[in-house]
C-alpha positions, 0 to 999 in steps of 0.5 A, a space after each residue: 623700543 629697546 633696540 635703540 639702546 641695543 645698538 649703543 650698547 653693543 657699540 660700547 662693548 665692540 669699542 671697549 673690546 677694541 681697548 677704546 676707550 676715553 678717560 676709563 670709560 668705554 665710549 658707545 656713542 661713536 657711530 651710534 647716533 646715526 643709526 638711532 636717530 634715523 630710526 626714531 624719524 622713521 618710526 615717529 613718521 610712520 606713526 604720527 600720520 595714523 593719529 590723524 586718520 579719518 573714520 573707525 580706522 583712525 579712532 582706533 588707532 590714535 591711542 596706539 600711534 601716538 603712545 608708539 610714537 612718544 614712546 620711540 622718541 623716549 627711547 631714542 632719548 634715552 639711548 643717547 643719553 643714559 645708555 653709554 653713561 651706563 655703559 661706560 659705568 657697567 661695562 668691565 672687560 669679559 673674563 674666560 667663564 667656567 662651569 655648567 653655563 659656560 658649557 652650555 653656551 659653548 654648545 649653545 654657540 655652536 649649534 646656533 652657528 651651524 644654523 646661521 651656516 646652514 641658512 646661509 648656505 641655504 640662502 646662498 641657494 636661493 639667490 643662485 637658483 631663483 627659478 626655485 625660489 619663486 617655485 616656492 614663493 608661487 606655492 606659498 602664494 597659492 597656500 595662503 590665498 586658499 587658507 585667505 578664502 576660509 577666514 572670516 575677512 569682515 571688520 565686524 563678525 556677520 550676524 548669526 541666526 539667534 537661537 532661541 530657548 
């Protein structure tokens, strides 16, 4: 549910580093409603038709549809309405960093860029050569099917034999 503040939050740091900005203030609601909102609809949507479902299903899962489907709206409240205030209050411009973390996030940076390369490419691979890539998505197919049949698929656990003393 924090992603929603994430997404503002982020929107006023781009904006504050851009140097936009509105009586002092970084703005984060620029372009940020849609997003927010949209998702907190979706979410509520999915969400609220599980509270009303029939059978075992449905009372187990009322609590949780409707505790996830408040909590979405509240956070969407939230990151409309606290989020860029803080953000304009918290968000100074960055300064160049020194020291043991600052090295660590130097070769933390560069190692998680070689990987985003590395799955882009990889990616890129795939989308090139489906043949392959449906090579694999058959045989991960096959794997899960053949570890499917070794779980236990029942709602409730089979009886077992009671062993007596």
């Amino acid at each position: 549910m924090v992603d929603d503040a994430i997404v503002v939050v982020e929107r006023s740091s781009v904006t504050s580093r851009r140097g936009v900005a509105q009586g002092g203030y970084a703005r984060g609601d620029e372009g940020s409603h849609g997003a927010v909102v949209s998702v907190a609809v979706i979410l509520a949507a999915v969400f609220i038709p599980m509270a009303f479902m029939r059978g075992i299903t449905g009372l187990l899962n009322k609590q949780f549809a409707l505790t996830i489907a408040v909590s979405v709206l509240f956070s969407a409240f939230n990151a409309l309405t606290l989020s860029p205030a803080l953000s304009a209050l918290l968000l100074r411009p960055r300064t160049e960093a020194r020291g043991v973390l600052a090295r660590f996030f130097v070769v933390f940076n560069g190692w998680f860029g070689r990987a985003t390369n590395g799955y882009v490419k990889g990616s890129g691979f795939l989308a090139r050569k489906a043949i392959v890539g449906a090579v694999i998505l058959v045989a991960f197919s096959i794997l899960s099917i053949a570890t499917g049949k070794t779980v236990q698929t029942g709602f409730v656990p089979r009886k077992t034999r009671a062993t007596s003393s």
